[in-house]
C-alpha positions, -999 to +999 in steps of 0.1 A: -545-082+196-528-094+229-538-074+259-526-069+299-544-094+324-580-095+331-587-078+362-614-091+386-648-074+387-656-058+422-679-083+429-656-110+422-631-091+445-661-094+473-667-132+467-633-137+472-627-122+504-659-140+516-642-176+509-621-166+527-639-151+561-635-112+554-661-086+545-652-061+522-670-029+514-668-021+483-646+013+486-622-015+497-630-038+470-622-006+448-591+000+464-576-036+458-587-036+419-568-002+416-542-019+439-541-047+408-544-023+380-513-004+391-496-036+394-506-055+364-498-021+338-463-031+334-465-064+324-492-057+299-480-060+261-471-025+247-480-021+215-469+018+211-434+012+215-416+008+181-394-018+179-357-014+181-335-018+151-303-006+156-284+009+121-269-019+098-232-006+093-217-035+072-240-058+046-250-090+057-267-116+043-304-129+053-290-154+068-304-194+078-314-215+104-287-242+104-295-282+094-286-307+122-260-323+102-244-285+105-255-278+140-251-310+155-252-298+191-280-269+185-258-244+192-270-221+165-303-211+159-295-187+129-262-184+111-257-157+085-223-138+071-213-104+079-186-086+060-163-055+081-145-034+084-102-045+072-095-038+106-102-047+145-094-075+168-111-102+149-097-092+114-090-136+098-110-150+126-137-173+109-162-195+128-151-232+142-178-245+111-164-225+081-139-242+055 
């Protein structure tokens, strides 16, 4: 299962800031890490968030991932048919491939 980004140890923290010609005590070296941790929570995969699917209101088929002789420009990545409502601005309008 995919997790956030690996943190440094403190130590690491320390040995970092020595390469570079700092000290660093580490209540600082604990500050930055929490510093990180703060930073790094929202880009971490969220597995407890269900995924959205919003309410299928006209059937549809499963659908296909078009050949190239159909996509010749890879323009598509999946093509399926969905069948509305009688009415609405795009009542006869049909896709540029259909015949």
């Amino acid at each position: 299962m995919p997790r956030g980004p690996v943190l440094p140890s403190l130590r690491q923290i320390q040995a970092w800031l020595m390469i570079r010609h700092s000290s660093c005590p580490p209540e600082d070296a604990e500050t930055y890490r929490a510093v990180m941790d703060a930073r790094s929570r929202p880009i971490a995969p969220s597995t407890s968030l269900a995924e959205l699917r919003p309410p299928v209101n006209y059937p549809r088929a499963t659908g296909y991932r078009p050949s190239p002789a159909e996509n010749p420009f890879n323009a598509w990545y999946w093509k399926t048919e969905i069948e509305a409502q009688g009415s609405g601005p795009l009542v006869g309008c049909r896709s540029a491939s259909r015949t």
